[in-house]
C-alpha positions, 0 to 999 in steps of 0.5 A: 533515533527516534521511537517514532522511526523504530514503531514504523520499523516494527510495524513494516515488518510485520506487516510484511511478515504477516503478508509473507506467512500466508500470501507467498507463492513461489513459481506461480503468476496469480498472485494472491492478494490478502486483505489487510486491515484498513484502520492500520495508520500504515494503511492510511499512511501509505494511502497519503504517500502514493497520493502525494507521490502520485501529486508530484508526478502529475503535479495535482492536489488531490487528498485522500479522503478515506481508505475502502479496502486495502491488499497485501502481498509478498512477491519476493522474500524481504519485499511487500506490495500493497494495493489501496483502494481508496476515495480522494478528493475527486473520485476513487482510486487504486494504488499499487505500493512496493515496500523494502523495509530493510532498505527503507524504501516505498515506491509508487508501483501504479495509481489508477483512477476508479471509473466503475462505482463499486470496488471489489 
């Protein structure tokens, strides 16, 4: 396999790591999102990944253009989600990502366009 497989690999888990040490809550429903570091390529990665899921669903052409705040947390042991916040080529938008690094699988949770100009 390629360096280029294990380096996504590598850097999966520890995000999820990361995300799992100090945003883990157990029997609670708020959920405690972390920020995560928006220059990491997985965050901008990902970004592109839920545009690109989101332009087969709805069969669209928007791209990202830049990352503005991203979130992470871990629900459950062994599984990431992450919130992106991001500018497209039409506007704003927020994208929920779930992540099973040890299955290999991303899925698309949400994808929301911003409407409110500010993004907290």
């Amino acid at each position: 396999m390629s360096l280029n497989f294990y380096s996504f690999h590598i850097l999966t888990i520890l995000l999820l790591a990361a995300a799992f040490s100090f945003a883990h809550k157990d029997n609670s429903q708020e959920v405690d999102w972390k920020e995560i570091d928006i220059n990491n390529p997985k965050v901008v990665e990902s970004a592109k990944f839920a545009v690109d899921e989101h332009n087969k669903q709805k069969n669209t052409k928007l791209e990202v253009k830049s990352v503005e705040r991203a979130q992470a947390y871990s629900p459950r042991e062994n599984e990431l989600e992450l919130r992106i916040f991001f500018q497209a080529s039409d506007g704003k938008y927020v994208a929920d990502l779930r992540f099973r690094p040890w299955e290999d699988i991303k899925i698309l949770i949400s994808f929301k366009r911003i409407i409110d100009a500010t993004i907290n």
